[in-house]
N, C-alpha and C positions, 0 to 999 in steps of 0.2 A: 178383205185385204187382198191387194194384186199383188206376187213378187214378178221378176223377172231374173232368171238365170243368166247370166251371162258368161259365154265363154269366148274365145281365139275363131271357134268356125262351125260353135253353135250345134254340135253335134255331141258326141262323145261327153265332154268333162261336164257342159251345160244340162244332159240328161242326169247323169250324178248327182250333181247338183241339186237339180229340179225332185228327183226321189229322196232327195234327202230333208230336201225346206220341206218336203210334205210331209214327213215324216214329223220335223220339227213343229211344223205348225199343230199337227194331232197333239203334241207332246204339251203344248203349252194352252190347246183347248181353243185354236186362235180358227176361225174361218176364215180360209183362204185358198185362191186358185195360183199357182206358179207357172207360167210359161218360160219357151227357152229363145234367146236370141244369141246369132252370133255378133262381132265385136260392131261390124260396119252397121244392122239395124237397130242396134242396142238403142241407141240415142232420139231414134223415131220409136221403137217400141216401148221408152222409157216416160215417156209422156202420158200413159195411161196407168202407169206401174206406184204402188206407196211406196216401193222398197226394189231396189236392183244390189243383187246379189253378184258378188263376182272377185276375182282376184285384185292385190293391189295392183300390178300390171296395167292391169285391164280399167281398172278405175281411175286410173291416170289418163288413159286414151279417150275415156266415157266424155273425159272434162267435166261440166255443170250439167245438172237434169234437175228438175222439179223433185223427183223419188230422192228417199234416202239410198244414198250408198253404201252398203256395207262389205268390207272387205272381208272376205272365207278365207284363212291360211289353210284349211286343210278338206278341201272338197266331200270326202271322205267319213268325215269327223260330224254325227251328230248330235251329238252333246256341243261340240264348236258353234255350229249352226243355231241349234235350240236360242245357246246363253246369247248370243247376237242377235237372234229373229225378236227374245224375249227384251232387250234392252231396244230394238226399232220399236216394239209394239208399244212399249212406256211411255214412249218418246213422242209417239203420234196420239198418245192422248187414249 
């Protein structure tokens, strides 16, 4: 499974992020690589992604991608992450 991180400038919150879906992804036993994008490449980087990660903000600016969107209120929050990543992974079968 691909995620993508996304943040505002692709540096900072999008690394958090990106350590935390990995984490999540160990937690629910799921194989997967996460990369980070900031806002303006998200939409070409989101074309090879299952799953783009990112704030509602941000997922408003994303518009339509192929990937599932999933909105993170709490970047932070791994258990947040996890219960999300584990409702994408259902979802895609």
């Amino acid at each position: 499974m691909k995620l993508l991180a996304v943040c505002g400038m692709g540096i900072g919150t999008s690394i958090i992020l990106k350590t935390n879906a990995e984490q999540a992804l160990r937690n629910l036993g799921v194989d997967g690589e996460v990369e980070v994008a900031d806002i303006g490449t998200a939409r070409g980087a989101a074309v090879t992604a299952d799953v783009v990660l990112t704030s509602a903000e941000l997922a408003a600016e994303l518009g339509e991608v192929d990937a599932e969107v999933v909105v993170v209120d709490n970047f932070v929050d791994v258990d947040e992450i996890t219960g999300k990543l584990s409702a994408a992974v259902r979802a895609r079968g």
